[in-house]
C-alpha positions in Angstrom: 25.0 -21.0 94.6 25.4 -19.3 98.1 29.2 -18.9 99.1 29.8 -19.0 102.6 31.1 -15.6 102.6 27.4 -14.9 102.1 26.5 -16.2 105.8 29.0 -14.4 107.7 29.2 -11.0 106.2 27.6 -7.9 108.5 24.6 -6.8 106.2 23.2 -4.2 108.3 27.3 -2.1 107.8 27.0 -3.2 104.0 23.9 -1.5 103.7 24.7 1.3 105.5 27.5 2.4 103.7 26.3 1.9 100.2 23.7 4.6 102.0 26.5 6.7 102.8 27.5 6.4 99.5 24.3 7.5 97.4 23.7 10.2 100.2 27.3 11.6 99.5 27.0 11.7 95.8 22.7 12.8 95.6 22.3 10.2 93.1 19.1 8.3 93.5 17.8 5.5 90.4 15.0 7.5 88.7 12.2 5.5 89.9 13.5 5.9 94.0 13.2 9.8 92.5 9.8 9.2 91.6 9.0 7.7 94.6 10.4 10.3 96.4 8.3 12.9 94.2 4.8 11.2 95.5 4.1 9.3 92.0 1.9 7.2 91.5 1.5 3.2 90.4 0.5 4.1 87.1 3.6 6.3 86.2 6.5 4.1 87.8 5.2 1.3 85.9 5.2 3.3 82.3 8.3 4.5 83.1 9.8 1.2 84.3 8.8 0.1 81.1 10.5 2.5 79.3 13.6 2.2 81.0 14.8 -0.9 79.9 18.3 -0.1 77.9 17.8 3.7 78.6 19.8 6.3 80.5 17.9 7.3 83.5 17.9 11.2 81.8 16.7 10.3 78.9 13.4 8.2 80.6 13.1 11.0 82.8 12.7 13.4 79.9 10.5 10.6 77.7 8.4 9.9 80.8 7.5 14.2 81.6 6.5 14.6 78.0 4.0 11.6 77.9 2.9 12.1 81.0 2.3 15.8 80.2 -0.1 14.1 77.6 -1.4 10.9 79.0 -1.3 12.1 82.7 -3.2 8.3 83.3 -3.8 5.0 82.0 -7.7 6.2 80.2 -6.2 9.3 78.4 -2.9 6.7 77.2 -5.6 4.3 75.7 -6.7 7.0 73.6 -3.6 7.9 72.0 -2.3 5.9 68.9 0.9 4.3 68.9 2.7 7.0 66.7 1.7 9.6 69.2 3.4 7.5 71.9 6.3 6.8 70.3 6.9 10.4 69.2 6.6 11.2 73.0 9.1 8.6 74.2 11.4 8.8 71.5 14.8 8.3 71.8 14.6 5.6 74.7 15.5 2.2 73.7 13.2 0.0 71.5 10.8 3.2 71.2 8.3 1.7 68.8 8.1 -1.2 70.0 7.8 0.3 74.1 5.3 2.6 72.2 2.9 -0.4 71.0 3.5 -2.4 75.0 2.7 0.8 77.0 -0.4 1.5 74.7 -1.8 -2.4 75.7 -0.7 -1.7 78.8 -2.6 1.1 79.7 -5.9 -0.6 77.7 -5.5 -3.9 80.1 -5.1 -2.1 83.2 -8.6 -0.5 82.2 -9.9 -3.4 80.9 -8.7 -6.3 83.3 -8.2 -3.7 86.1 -10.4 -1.1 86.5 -8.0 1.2 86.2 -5.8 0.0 88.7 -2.2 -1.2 88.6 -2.3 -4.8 89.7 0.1 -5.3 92.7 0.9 -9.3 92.1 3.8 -10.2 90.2 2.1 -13.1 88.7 -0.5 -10.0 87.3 2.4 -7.7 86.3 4.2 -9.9 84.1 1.5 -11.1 82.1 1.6 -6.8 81.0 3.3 -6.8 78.0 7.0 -5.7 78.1 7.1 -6.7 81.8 9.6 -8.7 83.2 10.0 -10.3 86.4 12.8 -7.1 86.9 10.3 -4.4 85.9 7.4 -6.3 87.8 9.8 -6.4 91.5 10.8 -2.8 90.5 7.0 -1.9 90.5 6.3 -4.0 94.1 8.9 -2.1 95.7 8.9 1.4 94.6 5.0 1.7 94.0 3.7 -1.0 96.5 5.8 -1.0 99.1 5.8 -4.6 98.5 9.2 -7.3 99.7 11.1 -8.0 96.3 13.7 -8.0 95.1 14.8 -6.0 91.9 17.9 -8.3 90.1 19.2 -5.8 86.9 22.2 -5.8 85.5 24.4 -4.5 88.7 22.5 -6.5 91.4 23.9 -9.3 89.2 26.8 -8.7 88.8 28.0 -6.7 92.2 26.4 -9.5 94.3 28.4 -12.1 92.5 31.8 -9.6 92.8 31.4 -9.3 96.3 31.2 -12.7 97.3 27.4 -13.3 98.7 26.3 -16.1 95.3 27.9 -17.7 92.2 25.0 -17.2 89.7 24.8 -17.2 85.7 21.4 -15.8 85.3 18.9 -13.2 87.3 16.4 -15.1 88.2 19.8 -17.7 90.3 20.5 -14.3 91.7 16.7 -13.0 92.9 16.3 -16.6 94.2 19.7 -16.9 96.3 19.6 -13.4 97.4 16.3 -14.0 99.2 18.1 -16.5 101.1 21.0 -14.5 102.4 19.5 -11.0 102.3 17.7 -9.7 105.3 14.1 -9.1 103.9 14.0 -5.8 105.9 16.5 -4.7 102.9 15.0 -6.5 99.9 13.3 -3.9 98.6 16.5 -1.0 98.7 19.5 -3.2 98.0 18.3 -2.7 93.6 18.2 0.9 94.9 22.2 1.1 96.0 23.6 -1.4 94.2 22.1 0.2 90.9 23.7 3.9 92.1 26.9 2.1 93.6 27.1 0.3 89.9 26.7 3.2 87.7 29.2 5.9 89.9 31.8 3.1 91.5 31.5 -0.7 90.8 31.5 -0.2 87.1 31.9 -3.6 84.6 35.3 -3.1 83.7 37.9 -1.5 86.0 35.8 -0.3 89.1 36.9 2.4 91.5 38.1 0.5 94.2 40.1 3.2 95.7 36.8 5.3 96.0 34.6 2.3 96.9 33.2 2.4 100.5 32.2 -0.9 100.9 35.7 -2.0 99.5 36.2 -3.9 103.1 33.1 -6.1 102.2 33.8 -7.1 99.5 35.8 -10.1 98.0 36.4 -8.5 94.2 35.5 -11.6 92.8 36.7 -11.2 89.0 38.1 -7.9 89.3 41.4 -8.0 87.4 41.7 -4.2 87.1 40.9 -1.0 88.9 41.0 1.8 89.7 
């Protein structure tokens, strides 16, 4: 559901702060550092993978020593799925991200010629790929309009006051409505960084929040 606060808030002074705000603190999502680094398709979508219910460090540090190995999807294909999972280890679900990326990497040589496919209908038919992971990949290695709904684009859009959702895929649908699709792609990008440093689950830092004006703390109880 789209609440009308949704139509009449300024987006373009939402966005800007929340900019601000991940300038101030230098914390950029590791796949926007990736980006930023000149990586390619191949690696954001590994790593994407391996992300899921992992701290950004501890992908960052899985992802350098597999890609120190298996610097592309042929060389990846070639490695068995104990190698892999000795590489990745400890991010979430190791073994069984181990056995994904490995079909992964053979089906993009296979199905692809070596390419990542840019589609989302493509992407999520990779095993271990989500329609979250798949928009991730469109935006950050593509370029292409999507947008990314994780765990704090659901719930910080909600708290503000732009939709009334239950599930992501309410969320990704409604946001394309109200969001200007100039900022589809970036708004996973600051929400994610404004999530994990202010707008936390439980008792968010309001008193350090700069988009505390936009916002209709839908929910919050406490803070701080």
């Amino acid at each position: 559901m789209i609440l009308p606060y949704a139509r009449s808030i300024q987006y373009d002074g939402l966005m800007e702060e929340l900019s601000r705000e991940i300038q101030s603190h230098g914390h950029f999502p590791l796949m926007n550092q990736m980006k930023r680094e000149g990586e390619y398709p191949y690696r954001i979508l590994i790593s994407t993978v391996m992300s899921s219910r992992t701290k950004d460090e501890v992908t960052a540090r899985a992802s350098e020593r597999l890609f120190s190995k298996a610097p592309d999807p042929e060389r990846l294909s070639l490695m068995s799925e104990e190698e892999i999972a000795n590489l990745i280890y400890p991010v979430g679900f190791y073994r069984v991200k181990s056995k994904n990326i490995k079909k992964i990497a053979e089906l993009i040589l296979k199905k692809y010629r070596g390419k990542v496919p840019n589609t989302l209908s493509d992407l999520i038919q990779l095993p271990g790929v989500g329609r979250k992971t798949a928009n991730l990949v469109l935006g950050i290695a593509f370029n292409i309009d999507s947008i990314t709904v994780d765990t704090h684009v659901h719930r910080i859009s909600n708290r503000i006051g732009l939709i009334k959702t239950k599930i992501p895929q309410e969320t990704e649908q409604d946001l394309q409505i109200v969001l200007p699709k100039k900022y589809w792609i970036y708004f996973n990008t600051l929400l994610v960084a404004h999530g994990q440093i202010i707008c936390k689950p439980i008792s968010p830092l309001c008193s350090q929040c700069k988009i505390v004006s936009y916002c209709q703390r839908i929910g919050v109880n406490r803070s701080r």
